[in-house]
C-alpha positions in Angstrom: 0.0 0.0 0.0 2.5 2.7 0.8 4.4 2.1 -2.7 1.3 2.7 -4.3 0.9 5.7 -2.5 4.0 6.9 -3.2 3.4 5.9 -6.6 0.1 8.3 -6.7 2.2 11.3 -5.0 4.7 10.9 -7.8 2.0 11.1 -10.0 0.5 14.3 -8.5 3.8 16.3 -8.3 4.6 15.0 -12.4 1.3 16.5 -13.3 1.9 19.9 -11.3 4.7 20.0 -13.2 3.4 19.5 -16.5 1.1 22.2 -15.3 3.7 24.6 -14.1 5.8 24.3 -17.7 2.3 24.5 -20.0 1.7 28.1 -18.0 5.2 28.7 -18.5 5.3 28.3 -22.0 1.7 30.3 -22.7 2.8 33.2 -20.5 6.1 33.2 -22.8 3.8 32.9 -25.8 1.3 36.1 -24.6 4.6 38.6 -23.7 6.3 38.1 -27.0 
């Protein structure tokens, strides 16, 4: 049980990420 867990917090912080780089690249798209 806990590597699953740990499995599903890996998960949640890759997809913050992902979400974090996609804002990062359409703020760098709006200012140029």
């Amino acid at each position: 049980m806990a590597a699953d867990a740990g499995d599903i917090s890996v998960l949640l912080h890759l997809n913050a990420a992902f979400d974090t780089i996609d804002h990062a690249i359409l703020n760098s798209r709006l200012t140029e």
